[in-house]
N, C-alpha and C positions, 0 to 999 in steps of 0.2 A: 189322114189329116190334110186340112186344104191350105195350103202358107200363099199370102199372099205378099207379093213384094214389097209392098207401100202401103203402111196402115197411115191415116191422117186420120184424128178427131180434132173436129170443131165444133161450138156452137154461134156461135155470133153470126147472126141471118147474115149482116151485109159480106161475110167471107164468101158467098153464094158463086157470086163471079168468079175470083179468084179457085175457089176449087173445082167451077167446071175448065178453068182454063186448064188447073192441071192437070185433070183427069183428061183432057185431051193432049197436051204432051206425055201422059203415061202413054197411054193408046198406040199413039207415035213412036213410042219409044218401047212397044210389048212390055209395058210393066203394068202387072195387075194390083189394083188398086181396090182397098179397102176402105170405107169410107164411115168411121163410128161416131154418131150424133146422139142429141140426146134420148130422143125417141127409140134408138135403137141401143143405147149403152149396156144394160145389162142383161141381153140377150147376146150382143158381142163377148162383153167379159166374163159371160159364164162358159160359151165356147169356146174362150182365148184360155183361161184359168182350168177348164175341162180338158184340154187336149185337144180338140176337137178342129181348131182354128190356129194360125201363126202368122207371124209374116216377118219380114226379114230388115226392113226399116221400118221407124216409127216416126211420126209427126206430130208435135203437138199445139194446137191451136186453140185449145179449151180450159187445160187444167188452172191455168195462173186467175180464172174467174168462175169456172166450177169447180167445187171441191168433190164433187161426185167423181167425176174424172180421174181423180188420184189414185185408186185399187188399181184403175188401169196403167197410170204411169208404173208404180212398184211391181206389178206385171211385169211389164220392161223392163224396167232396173233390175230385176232378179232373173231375167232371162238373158242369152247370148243375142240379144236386138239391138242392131244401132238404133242410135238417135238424130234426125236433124239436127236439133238444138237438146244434148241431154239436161235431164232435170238437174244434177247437179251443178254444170256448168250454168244453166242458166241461174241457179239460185245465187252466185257469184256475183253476177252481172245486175241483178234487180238491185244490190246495194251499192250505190253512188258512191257513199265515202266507200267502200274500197275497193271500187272501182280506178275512183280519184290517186288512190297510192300506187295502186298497180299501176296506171299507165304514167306517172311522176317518175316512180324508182326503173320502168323501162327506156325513159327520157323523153318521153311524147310532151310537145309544148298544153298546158290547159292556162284558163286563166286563174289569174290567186284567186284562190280558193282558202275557207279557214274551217274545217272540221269542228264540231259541237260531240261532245259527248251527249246521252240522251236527259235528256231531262230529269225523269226518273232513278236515275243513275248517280246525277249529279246539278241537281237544283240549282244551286250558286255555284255560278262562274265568275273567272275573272272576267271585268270587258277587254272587247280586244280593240286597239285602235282602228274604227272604220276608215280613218280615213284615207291609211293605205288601199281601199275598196272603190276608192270616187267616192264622188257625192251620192251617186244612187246603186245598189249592188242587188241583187238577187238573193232571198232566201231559200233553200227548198229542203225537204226530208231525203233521206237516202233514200226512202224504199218511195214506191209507187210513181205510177204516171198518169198524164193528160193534163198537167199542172195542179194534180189535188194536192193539198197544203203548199203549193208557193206561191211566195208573195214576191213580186215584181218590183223593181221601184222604192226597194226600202232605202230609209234613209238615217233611223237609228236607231241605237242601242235597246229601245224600250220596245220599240218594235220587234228588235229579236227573242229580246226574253218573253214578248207574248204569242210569239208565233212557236215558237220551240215547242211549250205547253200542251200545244195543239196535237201534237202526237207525242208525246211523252215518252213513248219507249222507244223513239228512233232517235238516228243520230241527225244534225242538220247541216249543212252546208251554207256557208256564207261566199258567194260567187259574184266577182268585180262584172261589172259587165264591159259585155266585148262591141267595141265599133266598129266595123268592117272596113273596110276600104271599100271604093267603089269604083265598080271595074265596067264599062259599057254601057255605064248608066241607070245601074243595079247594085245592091248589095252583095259584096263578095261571101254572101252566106250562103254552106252547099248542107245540104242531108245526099251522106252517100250510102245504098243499101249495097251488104255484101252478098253473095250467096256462092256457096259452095267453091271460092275461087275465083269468082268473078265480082266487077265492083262496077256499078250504076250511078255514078255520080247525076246531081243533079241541081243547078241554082233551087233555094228553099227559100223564098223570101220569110222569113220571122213573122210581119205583120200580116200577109196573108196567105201565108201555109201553101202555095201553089209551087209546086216542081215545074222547073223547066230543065230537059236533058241536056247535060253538059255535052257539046259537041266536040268529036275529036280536033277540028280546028282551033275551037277556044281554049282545050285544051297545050295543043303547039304554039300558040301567039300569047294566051295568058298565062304559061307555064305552069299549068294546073296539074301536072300530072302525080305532083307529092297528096294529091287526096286519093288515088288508090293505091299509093304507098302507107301512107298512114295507117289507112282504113285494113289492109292485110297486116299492118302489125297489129292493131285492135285484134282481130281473126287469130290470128296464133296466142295473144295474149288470153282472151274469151274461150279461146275455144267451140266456140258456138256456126255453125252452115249460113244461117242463115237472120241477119240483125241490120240492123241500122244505124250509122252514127251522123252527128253535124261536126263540122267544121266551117271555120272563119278563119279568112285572112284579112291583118292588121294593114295597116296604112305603112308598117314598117317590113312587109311582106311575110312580115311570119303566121304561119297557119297554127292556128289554136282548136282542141277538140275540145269544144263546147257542151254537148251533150254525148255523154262517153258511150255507151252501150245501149239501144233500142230494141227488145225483145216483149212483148210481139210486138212486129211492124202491121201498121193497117196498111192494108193492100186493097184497098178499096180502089176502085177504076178510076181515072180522072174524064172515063166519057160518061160515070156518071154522079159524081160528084165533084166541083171545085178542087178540093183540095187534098181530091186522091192523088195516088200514083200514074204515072201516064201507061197507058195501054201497054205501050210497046217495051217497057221495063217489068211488066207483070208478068207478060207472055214471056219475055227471056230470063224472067224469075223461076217460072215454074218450067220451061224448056233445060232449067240448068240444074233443076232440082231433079226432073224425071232422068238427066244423064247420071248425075250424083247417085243416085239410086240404079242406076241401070251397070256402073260401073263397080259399087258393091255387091252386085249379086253374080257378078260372072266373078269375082274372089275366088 
């Protein structure tokens, strides 16, 4: 049987970058790397399910948008294979509301927030007074991302009860919005990715999606260091290697997690795209995955 250290499957073309980057810190690191797409899936999973193939960590970067992929996660789940991010752990994390409880009842600051039961579940609700929320608050579904089913900007009651409808089996979140302080002459709004122990803070501006690296300086003169605090309690609370979270800090210095768990993170380059991740957080992404893995198999 041939086992290989590092199984990753993806399909999404622009992951392209990102996994020749880590296929060269595996390199660097003698960890041999498996690499299952779609073209090649069930020619791997009939080796993997035959005996014939193993490996000793797993990565998944396909399943949550191919369902082909999934024989292979239950694969893993039924074998002695870790996971970067396990399916179950991750299935935790994709739901917002309870995500929202879990980091509430650990005492992490969010902003009010009002839970919806699903629509289908329960049609008629009471209203809830908005105008604990501001004037304008955010609607969104617990499950899915890239903004599908939220509305921005809402301002009432009728608006929620017709956005609710709109996925009907999920539960919805009514979220105040948050205003940042402004620190340097920017938005004190950070996306911080964690991986394996380690935390990549970075300015995320909102309106245009661009990372800038939070610098260890800004971090001693702006006293930014509670966002990789925060961010490793997200990490023990999740569960999860490897995700992404936002935070904002108020005008009254308190830092609020905004968007609780990000699983997958795009990792798209920022030399070749605007409003990727910057180079040098990708490289020490997958430099920290290839140790992550290099340190599980000498176990």
């Amino acid at each position: 049987m041939d086992i290989y250290d590092l199984c990753v499957a993806w399909n999404w073309i622009y992951d392209a970058d990102f996994i020749g980057l880590l296929d060269l810190s595996c390199q660097s690191h003698g960890i041999s790397l498996l690499q299952i797409k779609p073209e090649n899936l069930p020619q791997m999973l009939s080796l993997l399910v035959g005996g014939e193939l193993s490996c000793r960590v797993f990565f998944d970067r396909a399943s949550d948008e191919d369902p082909d992929f999934m024989p292979l996660v239950q694969w893993v789940s039924e074998g002695e294979i870790r996971s970067i991010n396990p399916f179950e752990q991750s299935l935790h994390t994709w739901n917002k509301a309870e995500m929202h409880t879990r980091l509430v009842e650990n005492g992490l600051n969010v902003p009010l927030t009002f839970v919806l039961l699903p629509y289908l579940e329960q049609p008629d609700i009471t209203p809830i007074d908005l105008y604990k929320l501001g004037e304008q608050f955010t609607i969104k579904p617990a499950h899915g991302s890239g903004g599908v089913g939220v509305m921005v900007n809402a301002t009432s009651w009728e608006q929620v009860l017709a956005v609710r409808k709109e996925h009907g089996a999920d539960q919805y979140l009514l979220q105040a919005h948050v205003d940042p302080v402004r620190l340097r002459d920017r938005p004190a709004w950070f996306r911080v990715i964690y991986c394996a122990g380690r935390t990549f803070p970075s300015w995320w501006d909102p309106a245009t999606h661009v990372y800038t690296p939070v610098s260890d300086a800004e971090k001693l003169c702006l006293s930014l260091d509670p966002l990789d605090e925060i961010t490793a309690e997200i990490a023990d609370l999740c569960g999860l290697n490897l995700f992404s979270t936002e935070i904002a800090m108020t005008t009254d210095g308190q830092f609020l997690v905004v968007d609780y768990v990000n699983d997958q993170i795009d990792l798209r380059l920022q030399s070749t795209v605007a409003e990727g991740v910057p180079d040098a957080i990708v490289r020490a992404v997958t430099e920290q995955l290839a140790r992550h893995v290099e340190h599980h198999c000498r176990l």
